[in-house]
Every structure is written in C-alpha cells, then in structure tokens.
DSSP file (Angstrom, degrees, kcal/mol; ACC not computed):
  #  RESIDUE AA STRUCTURE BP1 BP2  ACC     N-H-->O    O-->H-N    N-H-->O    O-->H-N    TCO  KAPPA ALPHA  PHI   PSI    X-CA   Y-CA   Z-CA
    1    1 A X     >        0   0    0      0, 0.0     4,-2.1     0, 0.0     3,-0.2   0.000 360.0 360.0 360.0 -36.2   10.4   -4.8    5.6
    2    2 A X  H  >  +     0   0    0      1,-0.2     4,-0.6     2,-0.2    34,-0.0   0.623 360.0  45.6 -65.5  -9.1    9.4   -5.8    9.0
    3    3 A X  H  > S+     0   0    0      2,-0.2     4,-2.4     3,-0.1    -1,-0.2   0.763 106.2  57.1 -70.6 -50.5    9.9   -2.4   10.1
    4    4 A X  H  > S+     0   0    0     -3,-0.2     4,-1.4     2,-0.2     5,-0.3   0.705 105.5  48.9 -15.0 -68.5    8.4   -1.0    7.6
    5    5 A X  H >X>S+     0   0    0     -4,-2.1     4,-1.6     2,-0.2     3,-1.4   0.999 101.6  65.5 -75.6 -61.3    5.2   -2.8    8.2
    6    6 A X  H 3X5S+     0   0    0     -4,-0.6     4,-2.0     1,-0.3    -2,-0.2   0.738 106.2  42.7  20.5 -98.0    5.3   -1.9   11.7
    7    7 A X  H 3X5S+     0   0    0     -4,-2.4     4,-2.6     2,-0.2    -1,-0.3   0.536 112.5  48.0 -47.3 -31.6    4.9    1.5   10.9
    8    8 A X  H <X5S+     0   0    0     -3,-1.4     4,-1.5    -4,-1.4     5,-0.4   0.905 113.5  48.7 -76.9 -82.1    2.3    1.4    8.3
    9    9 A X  H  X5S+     0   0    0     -4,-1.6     4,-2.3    -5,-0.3     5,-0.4   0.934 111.6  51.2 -19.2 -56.9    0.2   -0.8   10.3
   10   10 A X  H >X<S+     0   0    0     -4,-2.0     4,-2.5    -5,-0.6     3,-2.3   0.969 107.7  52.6 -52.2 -69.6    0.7    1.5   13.3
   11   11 A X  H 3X>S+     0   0    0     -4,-2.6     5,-3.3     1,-0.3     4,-1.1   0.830 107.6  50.6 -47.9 -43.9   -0.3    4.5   11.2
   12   12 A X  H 3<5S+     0   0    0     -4,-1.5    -1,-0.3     3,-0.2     7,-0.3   0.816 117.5  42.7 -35.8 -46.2   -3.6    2.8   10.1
   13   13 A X  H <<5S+     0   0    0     -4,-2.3     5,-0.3    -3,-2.3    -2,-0.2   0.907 124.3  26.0 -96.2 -53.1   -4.3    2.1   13.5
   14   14 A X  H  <5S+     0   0    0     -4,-2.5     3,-0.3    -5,-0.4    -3,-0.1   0.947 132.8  26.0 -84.0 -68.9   -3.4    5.3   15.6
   15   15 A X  T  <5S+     0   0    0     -4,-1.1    -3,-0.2    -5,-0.3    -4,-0.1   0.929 123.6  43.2 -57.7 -56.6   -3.8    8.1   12.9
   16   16 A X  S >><S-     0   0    0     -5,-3.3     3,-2.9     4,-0.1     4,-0.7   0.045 100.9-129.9 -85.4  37.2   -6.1    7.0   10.4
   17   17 A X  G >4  -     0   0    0     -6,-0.3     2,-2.4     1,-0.3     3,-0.8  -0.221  58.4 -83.5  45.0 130.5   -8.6    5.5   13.5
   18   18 A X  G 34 S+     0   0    0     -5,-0.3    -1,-0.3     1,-0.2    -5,-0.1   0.035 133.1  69.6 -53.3  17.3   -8.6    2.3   11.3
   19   19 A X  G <4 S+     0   0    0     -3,-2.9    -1,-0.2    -2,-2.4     2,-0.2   0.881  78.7  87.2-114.5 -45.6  -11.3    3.4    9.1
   20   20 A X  S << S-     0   0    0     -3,-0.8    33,-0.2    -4,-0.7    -4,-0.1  -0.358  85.7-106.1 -29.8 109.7   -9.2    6.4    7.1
   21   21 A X        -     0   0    0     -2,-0.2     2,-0.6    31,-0.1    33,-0.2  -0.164  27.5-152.3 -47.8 151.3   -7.1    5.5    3.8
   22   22 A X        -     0   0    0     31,-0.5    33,-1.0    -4,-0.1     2,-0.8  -0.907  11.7-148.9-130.1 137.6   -3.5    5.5    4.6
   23   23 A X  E     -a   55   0A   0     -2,-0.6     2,-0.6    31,-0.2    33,-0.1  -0.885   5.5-151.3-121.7 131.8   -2.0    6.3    1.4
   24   24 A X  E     -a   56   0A   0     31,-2.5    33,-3.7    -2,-0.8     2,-0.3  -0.881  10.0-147.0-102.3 107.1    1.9    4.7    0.8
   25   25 A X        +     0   0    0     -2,-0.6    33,-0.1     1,-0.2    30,-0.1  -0.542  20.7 175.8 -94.2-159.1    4.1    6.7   -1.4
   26   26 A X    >   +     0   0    0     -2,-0.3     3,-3.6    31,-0.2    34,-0.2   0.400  38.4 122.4 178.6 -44.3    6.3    4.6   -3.4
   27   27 A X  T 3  S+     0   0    0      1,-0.3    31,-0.0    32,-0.1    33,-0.0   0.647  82.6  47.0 -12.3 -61.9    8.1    7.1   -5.6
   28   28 A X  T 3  S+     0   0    0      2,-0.1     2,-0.8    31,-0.0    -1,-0.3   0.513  77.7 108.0 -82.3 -14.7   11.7    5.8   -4.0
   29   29 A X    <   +     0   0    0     -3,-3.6    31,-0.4     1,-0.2    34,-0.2  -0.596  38.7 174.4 -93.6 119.1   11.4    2.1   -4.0
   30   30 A X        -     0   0    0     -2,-0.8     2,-0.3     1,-0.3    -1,-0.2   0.242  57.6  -0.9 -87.8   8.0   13.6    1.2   -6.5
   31   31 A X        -     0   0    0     31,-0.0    -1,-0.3     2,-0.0     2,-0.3  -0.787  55.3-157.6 160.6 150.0   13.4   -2.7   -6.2
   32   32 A X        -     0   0    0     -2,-0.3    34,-0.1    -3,-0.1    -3,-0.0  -0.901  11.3-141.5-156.8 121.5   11.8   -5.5   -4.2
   33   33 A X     >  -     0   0    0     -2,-0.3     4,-2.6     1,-0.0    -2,-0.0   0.077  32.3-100.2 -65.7 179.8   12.6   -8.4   -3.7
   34   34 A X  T  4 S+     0   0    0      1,-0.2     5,-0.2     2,-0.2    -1,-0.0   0.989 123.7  49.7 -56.7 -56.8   10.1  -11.6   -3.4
   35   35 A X  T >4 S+     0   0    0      1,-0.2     3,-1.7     2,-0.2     4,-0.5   0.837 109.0  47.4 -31.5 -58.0   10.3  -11.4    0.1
   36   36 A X  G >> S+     0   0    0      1,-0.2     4,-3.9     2,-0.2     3,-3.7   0.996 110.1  52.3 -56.4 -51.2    9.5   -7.7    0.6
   37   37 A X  G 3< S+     0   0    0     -4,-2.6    -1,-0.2     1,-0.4    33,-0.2   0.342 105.1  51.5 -98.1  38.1    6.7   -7.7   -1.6
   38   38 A X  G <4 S+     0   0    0     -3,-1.7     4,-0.4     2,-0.1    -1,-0.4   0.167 108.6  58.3-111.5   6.5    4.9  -10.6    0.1
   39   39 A X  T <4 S+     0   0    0     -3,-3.7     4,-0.3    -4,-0.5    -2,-0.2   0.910 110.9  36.6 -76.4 -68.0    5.7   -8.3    2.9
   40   40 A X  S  X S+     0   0    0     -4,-3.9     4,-1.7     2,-0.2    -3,-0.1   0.694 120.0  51.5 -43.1 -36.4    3.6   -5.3    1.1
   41   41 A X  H  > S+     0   0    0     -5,-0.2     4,-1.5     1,-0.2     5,-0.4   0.796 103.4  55.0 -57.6 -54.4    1.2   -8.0    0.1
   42   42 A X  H  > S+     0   0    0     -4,-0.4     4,-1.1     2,-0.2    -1,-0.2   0.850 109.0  46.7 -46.3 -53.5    1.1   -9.1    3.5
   43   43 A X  H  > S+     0   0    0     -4,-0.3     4,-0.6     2,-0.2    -2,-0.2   0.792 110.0  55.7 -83.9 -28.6   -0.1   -5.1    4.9
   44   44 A X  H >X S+     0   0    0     -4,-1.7     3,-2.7     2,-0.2     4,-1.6   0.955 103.1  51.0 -68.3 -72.8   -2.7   -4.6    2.2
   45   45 A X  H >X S+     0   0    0     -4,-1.5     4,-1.8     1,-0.4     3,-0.6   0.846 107.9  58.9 -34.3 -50.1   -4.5   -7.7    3.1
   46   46 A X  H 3X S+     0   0    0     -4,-1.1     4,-0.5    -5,-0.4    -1,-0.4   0.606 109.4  38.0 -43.3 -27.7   -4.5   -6.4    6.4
   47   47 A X  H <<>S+     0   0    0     -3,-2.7     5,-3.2    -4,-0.6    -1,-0.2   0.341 111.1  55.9 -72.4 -23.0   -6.2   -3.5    5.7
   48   48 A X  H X<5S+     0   0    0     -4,-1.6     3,-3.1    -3,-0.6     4,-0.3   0.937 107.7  57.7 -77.6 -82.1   -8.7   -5.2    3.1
   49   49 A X  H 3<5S+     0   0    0     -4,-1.8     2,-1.1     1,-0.3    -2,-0.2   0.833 115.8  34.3 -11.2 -83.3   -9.5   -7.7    6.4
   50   50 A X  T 3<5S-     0   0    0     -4,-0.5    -1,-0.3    -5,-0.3    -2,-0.2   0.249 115.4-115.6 -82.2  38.3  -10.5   -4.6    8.4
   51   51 A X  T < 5 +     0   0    0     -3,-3.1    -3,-0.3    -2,-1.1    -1,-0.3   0.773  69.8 140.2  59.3  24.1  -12.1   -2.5    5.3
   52   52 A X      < -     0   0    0     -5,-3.2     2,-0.4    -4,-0.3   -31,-0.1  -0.510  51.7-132.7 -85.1 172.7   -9.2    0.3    5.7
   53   53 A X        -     0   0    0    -34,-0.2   -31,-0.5   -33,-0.2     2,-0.2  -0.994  20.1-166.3-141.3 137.5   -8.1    1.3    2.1
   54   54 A X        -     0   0    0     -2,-0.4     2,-0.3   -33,-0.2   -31,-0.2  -0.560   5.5-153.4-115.5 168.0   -4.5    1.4    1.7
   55   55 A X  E     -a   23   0A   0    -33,-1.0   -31,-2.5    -2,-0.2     2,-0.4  -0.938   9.1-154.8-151.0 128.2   -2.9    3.3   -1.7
   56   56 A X  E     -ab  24  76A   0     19,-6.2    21,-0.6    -2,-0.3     3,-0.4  -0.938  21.5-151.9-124.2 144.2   -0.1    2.3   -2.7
   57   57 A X  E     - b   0  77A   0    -33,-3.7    21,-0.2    -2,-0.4   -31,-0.2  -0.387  63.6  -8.0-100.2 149.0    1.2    5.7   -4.6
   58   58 A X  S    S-     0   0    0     19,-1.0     2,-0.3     1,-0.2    -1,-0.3   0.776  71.4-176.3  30.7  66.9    3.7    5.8   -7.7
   59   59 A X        -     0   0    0     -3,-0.4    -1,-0.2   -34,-0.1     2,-0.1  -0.732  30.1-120.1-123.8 130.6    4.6    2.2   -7.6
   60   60 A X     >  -     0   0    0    -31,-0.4     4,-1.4    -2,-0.3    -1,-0.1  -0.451  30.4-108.0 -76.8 150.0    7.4    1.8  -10.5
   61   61 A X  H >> S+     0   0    0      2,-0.2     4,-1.6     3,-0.2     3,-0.7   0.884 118.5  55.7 -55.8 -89.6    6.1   -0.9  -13.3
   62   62 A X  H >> S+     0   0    0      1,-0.3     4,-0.8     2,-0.2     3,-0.6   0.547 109.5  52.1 -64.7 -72.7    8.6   -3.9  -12.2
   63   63 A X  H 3> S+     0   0    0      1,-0.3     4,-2.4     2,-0.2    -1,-0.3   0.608 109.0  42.4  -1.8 -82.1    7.1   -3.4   -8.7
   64   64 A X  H <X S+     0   0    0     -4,-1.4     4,-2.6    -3,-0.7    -1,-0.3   0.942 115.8  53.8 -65.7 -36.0    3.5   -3.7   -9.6
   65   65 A X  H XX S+     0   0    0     -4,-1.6     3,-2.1    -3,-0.6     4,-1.7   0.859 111.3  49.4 -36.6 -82.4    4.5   -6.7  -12.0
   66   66 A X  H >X S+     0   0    0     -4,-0.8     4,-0.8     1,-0.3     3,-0.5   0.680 110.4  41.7 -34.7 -65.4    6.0   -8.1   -9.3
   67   67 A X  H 3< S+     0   0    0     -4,-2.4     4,-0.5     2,-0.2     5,-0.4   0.677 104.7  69.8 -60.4 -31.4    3.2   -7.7   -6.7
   68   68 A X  H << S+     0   0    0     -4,-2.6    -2,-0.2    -3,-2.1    -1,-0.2   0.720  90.6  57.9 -18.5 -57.5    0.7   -8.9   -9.4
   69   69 A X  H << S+     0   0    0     -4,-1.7    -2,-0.2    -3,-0.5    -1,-0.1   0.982 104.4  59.1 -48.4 -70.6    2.4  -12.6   -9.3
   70   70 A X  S  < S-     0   0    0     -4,-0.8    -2,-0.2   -33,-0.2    -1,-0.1   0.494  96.6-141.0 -85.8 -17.1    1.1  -12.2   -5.1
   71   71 A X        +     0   0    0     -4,-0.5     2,-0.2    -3,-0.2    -1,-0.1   0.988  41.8 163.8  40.9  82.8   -2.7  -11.8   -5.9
   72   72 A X        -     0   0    0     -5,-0.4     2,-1.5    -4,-0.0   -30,-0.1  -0.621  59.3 -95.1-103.0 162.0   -3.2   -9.0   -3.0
   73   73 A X        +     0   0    0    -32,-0.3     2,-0.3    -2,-0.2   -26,-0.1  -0.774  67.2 178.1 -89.6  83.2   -5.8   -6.7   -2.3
   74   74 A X        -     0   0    0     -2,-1.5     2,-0.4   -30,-0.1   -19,-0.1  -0.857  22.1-166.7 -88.8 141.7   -3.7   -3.6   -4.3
   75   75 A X        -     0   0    0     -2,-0.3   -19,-6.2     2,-0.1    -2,-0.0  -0.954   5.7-166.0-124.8 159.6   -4.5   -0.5   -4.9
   76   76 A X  E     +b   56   0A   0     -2,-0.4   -19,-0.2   -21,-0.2     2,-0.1  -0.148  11.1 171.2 -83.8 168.1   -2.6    1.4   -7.2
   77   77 A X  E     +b   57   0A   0    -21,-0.6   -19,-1.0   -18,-0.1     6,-0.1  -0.235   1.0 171.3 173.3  93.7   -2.7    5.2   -7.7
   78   78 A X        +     0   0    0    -21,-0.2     2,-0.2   -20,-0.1     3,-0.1   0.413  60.1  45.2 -90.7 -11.4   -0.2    7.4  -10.1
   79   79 A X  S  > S-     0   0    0      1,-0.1     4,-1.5   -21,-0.0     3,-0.1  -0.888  76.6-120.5-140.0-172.8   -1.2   10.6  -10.4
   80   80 A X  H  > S+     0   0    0     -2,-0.2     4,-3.1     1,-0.2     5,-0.2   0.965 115.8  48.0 -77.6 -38.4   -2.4   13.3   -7.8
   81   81 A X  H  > S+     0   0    0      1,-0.2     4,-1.1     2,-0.2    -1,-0.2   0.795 109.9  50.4 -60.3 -22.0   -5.8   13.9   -9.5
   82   82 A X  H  > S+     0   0    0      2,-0.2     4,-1.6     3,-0.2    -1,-0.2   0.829 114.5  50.6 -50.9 -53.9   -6.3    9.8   -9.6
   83   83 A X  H  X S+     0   0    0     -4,-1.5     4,-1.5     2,-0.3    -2,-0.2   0.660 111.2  46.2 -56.7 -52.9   -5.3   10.1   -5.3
   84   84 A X  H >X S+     0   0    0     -4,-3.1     3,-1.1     2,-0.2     4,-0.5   0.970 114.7  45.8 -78.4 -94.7   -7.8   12.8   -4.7
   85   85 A X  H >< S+     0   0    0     -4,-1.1     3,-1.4     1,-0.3    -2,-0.3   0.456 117.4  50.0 -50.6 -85.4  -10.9   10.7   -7.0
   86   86 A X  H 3< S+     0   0    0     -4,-1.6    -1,-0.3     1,-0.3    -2,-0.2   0.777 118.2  30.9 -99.1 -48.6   -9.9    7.6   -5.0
   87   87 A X  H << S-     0   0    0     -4,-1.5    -1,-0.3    -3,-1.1    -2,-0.2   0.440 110.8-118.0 -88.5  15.5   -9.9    8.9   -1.2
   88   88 A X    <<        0   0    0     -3,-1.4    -3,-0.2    -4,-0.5    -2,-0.1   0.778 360.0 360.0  59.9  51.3  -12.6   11.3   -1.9
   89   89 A X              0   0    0     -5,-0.3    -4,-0.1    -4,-0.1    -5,-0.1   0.304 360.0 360.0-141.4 360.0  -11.8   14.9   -1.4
C-alpha cells in the first residue's frame, strides 16, 4: 500500500497540479485488508486537506463497507456517466 500511495500522491501533485481530480480505478481490487484501507483512507484525507478531489472508481461493495467503518473523505463513483457529472466535463 505504501507504494501505492506514493504514486497516487505523486500523481496528484505532478500531473493533476494539485488542484485536478485524480480519479482511482478500482475495478481489480479484489480485497483489502484493515491496514490497506486505512492506507486508502489515509490518501483521500490527503487530498480533502488540500481541496484536490480524489474518485475512487468501481470500488467492489465489501470494499466500500469496509472503508465506511474508517470515516474518510470518500468519494465513490460506479459508472462512466456518474465520473463525467462528478469531474465536470
């Protein structure tokens, strides 16, 4: 996860200028442990701090349970037309 974060964090920073939404897909994570998703928990609040808006994109139902318990600044986003209406284009 610490890798992970790394990268995300980076990309916010470098790509999106820190001000762009950096959109996370999700589709592949198939399980997370507590640890990881105080990890995830961990990069949204980091981005909520500096107003950036993170998405995080197709995030499987035990996931968002899971991250729910953490009370984080999520957001959620499942389909494209939802994706497009939340980052504005």
């Amino acid at each position: 996860m610490e890798y992970t974060s790394y990268v995300v964090m980076k990309t916010g920073n470098n790509w999106a200028k820190s001000r762009l939404p950096v959109v996370v897909d999700c589709n592949h994570i198939q399980f997370a442990d507590f640890t990881a998703a105080q990890g995830i928990r961990d990069v949204c609040n980091a981005f909520a701090k500096r107003d950036q808006m993170i998405i995080l994109w197709k995030v499987k139902p035990s996931l968002v349970e899971l991250l729910d318990g953490l009370r984080g600044d999520f957001n959620f986003c499942y389909t494209e037309d939802e994706l497009e209406l939340r980052i504005g284009t």
